[in-house]
Backbone bond lengths (Angstrom), bond angles and torsions (degrees), N, CA, C in turn:
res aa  C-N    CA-C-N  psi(-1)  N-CA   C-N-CA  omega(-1)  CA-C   N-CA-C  phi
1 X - - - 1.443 - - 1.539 110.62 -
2 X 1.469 119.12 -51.21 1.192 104.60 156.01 1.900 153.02 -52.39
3 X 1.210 80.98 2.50 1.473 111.83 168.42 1.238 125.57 -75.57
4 X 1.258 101.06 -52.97 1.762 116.54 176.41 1.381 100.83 -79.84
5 X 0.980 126.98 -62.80 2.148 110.33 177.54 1.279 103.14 -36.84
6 X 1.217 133.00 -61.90 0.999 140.53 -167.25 1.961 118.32 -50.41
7 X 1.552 111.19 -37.35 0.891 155.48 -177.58 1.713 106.43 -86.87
8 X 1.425 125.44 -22.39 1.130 124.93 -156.47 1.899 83.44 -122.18
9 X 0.962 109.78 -26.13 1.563 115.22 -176.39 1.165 112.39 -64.69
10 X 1.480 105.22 -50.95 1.614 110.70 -166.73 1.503 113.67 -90.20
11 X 1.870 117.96 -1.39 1.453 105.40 169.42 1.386 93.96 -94.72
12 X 1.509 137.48 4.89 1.562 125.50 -171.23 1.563 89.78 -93.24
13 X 1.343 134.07 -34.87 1.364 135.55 166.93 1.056 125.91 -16.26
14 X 1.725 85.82 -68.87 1.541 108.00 -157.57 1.547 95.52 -75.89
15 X 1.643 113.21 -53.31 1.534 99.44 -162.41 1.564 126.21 -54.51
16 X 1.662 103.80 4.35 1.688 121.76 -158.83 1.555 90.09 -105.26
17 X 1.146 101.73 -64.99 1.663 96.25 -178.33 2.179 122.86 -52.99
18 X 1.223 78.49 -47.42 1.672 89.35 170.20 1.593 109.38 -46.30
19 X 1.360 106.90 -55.60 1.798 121.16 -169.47 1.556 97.45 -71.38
20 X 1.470 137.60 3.93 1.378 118.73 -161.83 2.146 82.71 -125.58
21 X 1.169 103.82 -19.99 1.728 123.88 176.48 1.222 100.01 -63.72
22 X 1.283 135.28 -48.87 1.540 137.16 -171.28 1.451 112.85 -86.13
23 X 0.880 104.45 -15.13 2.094 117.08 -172.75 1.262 95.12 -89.99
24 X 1.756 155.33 0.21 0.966 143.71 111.22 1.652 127.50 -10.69
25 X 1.252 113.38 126.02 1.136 122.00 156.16 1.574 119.88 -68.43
26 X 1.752 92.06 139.47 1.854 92.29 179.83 1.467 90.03 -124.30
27 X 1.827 72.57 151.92 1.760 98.83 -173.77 1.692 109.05 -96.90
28 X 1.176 134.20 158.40 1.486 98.42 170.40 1.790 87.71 -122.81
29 X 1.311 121.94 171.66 1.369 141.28 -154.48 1.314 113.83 -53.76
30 X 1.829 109.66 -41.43 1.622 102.48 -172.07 1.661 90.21 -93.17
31 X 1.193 128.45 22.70 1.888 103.68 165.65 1.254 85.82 -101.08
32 X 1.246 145.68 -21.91 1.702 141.57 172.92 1.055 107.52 -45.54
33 X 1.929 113.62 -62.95 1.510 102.82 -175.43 1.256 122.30 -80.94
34 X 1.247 99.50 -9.46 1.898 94.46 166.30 1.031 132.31 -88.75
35 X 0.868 97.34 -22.25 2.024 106.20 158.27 1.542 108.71 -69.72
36 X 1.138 125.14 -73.65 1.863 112.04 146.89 0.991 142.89 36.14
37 X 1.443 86.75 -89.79 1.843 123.91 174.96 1.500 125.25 -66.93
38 X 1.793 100.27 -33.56 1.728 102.33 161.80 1.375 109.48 -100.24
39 X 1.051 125.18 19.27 1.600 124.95 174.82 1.534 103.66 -59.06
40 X 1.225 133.69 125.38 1.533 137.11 172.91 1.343 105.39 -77.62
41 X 1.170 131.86 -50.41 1.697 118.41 176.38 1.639 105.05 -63.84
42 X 1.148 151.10 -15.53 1.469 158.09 145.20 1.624 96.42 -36.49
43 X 1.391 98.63 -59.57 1.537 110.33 -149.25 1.732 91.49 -72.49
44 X 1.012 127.34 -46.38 1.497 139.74 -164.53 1.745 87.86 -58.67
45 X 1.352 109.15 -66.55 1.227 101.38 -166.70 1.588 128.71 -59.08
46 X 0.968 113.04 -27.34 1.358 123.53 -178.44 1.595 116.42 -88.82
47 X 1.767 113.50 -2.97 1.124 127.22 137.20 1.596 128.68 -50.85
48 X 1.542 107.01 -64.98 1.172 115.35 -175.72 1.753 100.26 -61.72
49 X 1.399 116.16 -73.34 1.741 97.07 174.78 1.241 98.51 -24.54
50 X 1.018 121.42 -120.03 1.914 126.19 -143.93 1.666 113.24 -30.27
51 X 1.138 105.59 -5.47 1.746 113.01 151.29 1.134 135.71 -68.65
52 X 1.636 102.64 -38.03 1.540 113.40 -148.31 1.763 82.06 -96.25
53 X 1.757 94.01 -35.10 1.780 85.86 -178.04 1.491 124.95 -73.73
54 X 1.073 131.49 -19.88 1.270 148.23 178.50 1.646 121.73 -87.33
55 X 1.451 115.09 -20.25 1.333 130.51 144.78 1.510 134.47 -114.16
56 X 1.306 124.44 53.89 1.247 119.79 172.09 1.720 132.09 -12.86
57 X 1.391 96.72 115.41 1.745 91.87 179.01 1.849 113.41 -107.51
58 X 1.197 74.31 142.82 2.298 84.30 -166.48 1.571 84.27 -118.20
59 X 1.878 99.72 153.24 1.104 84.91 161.91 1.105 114.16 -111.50
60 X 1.316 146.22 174.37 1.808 154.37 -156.61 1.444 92.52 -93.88
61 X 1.503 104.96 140.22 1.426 134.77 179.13 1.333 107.16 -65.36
62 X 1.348 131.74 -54.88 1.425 122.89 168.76 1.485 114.64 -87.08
63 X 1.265 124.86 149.02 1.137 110.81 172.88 1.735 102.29 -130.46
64 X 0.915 127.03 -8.74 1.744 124.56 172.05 1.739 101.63 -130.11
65 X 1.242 98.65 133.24 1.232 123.69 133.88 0.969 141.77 -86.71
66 X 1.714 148.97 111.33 1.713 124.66 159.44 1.159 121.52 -140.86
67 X 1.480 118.43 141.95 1.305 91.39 -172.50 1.587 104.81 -141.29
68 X 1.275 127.77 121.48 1.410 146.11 -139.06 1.769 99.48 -104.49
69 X 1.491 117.28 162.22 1.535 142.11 157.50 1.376 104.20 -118.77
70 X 1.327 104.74 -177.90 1.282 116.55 179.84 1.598 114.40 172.26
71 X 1.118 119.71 123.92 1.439 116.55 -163.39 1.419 100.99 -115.05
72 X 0.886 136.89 144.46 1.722 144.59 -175.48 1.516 115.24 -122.87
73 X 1.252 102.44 110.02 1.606 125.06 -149.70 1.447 123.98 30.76
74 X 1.157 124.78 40.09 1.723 134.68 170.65 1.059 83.52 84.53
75 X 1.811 146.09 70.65 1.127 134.94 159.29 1.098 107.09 -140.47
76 X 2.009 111.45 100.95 1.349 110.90 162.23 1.383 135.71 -32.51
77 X 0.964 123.20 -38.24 1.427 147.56 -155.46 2.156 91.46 -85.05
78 X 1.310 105.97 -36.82 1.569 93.93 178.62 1.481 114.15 -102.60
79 X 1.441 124.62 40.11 1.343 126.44 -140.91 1.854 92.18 -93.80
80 X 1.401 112.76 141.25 1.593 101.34 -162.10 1.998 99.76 -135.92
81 X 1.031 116.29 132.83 1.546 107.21 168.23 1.153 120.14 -134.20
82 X 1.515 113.46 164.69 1.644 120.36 -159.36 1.396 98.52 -137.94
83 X 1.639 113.63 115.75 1.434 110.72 -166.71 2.110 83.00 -108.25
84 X 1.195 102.60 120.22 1.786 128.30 -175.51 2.005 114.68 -101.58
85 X 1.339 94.61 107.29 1.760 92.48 171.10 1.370 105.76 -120.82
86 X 1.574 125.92 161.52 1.210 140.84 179.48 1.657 74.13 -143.87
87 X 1.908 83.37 127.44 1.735 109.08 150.86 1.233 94.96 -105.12
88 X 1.895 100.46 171.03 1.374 151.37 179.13 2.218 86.03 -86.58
89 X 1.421 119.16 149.69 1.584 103.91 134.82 1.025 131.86 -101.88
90 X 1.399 101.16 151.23 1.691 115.15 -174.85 1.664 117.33 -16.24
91 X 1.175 111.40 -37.73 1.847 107.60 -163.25 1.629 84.30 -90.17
92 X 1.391 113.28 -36.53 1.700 75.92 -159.33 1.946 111.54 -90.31
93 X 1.509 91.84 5.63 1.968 90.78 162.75 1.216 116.43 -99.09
94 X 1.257 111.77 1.14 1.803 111.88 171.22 1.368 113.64 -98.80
């Protein structure tokens, strides 16, 4: 007997959940794409493309400059500097 409650429980479940599955609203395909089509983050994005395509971005061949002093024990007289670059490579600034 405890079988069947048990058994009687889980088709009252299902037939509840199923019946609450159909009480959904349906969309049909072209309100999808029309909803879509005025989507503003859609719209945003397909801004930025036709940006990104219409201005190409490279990146620059050098990318650091620095250029250092250095005094060796407070002595003008030994005063030393190191002029420092970091490049980009070739493929990835072209």
């Amino acid at each position: 007997m405890n079988i069947m409650i048990k058994f009687g429980i889980s088709i009252l479940f299902i037939l509840v959940f199923s019946y609450s599955t159909f009480a959904q609203n349906l969309f049909s395909f072209n309100d999808l794409i029309q909803n879509s089509i005025q989507d503003t983050s859609l719209y945003l994005f397909n801004k930025e493309i036709d940006y990104l395509k219409n201005n190409p971005f490279t990146i620059p061949l050098l990318e650091e400059m620095e250029f250092r002093t250095n005094t060796d024990e407070w002595d003008l007289r030994r005063q030393q500097y190191t002029f420092r670059t970091r490049f980009n490579g070739w493929k990835r600034s072209l």
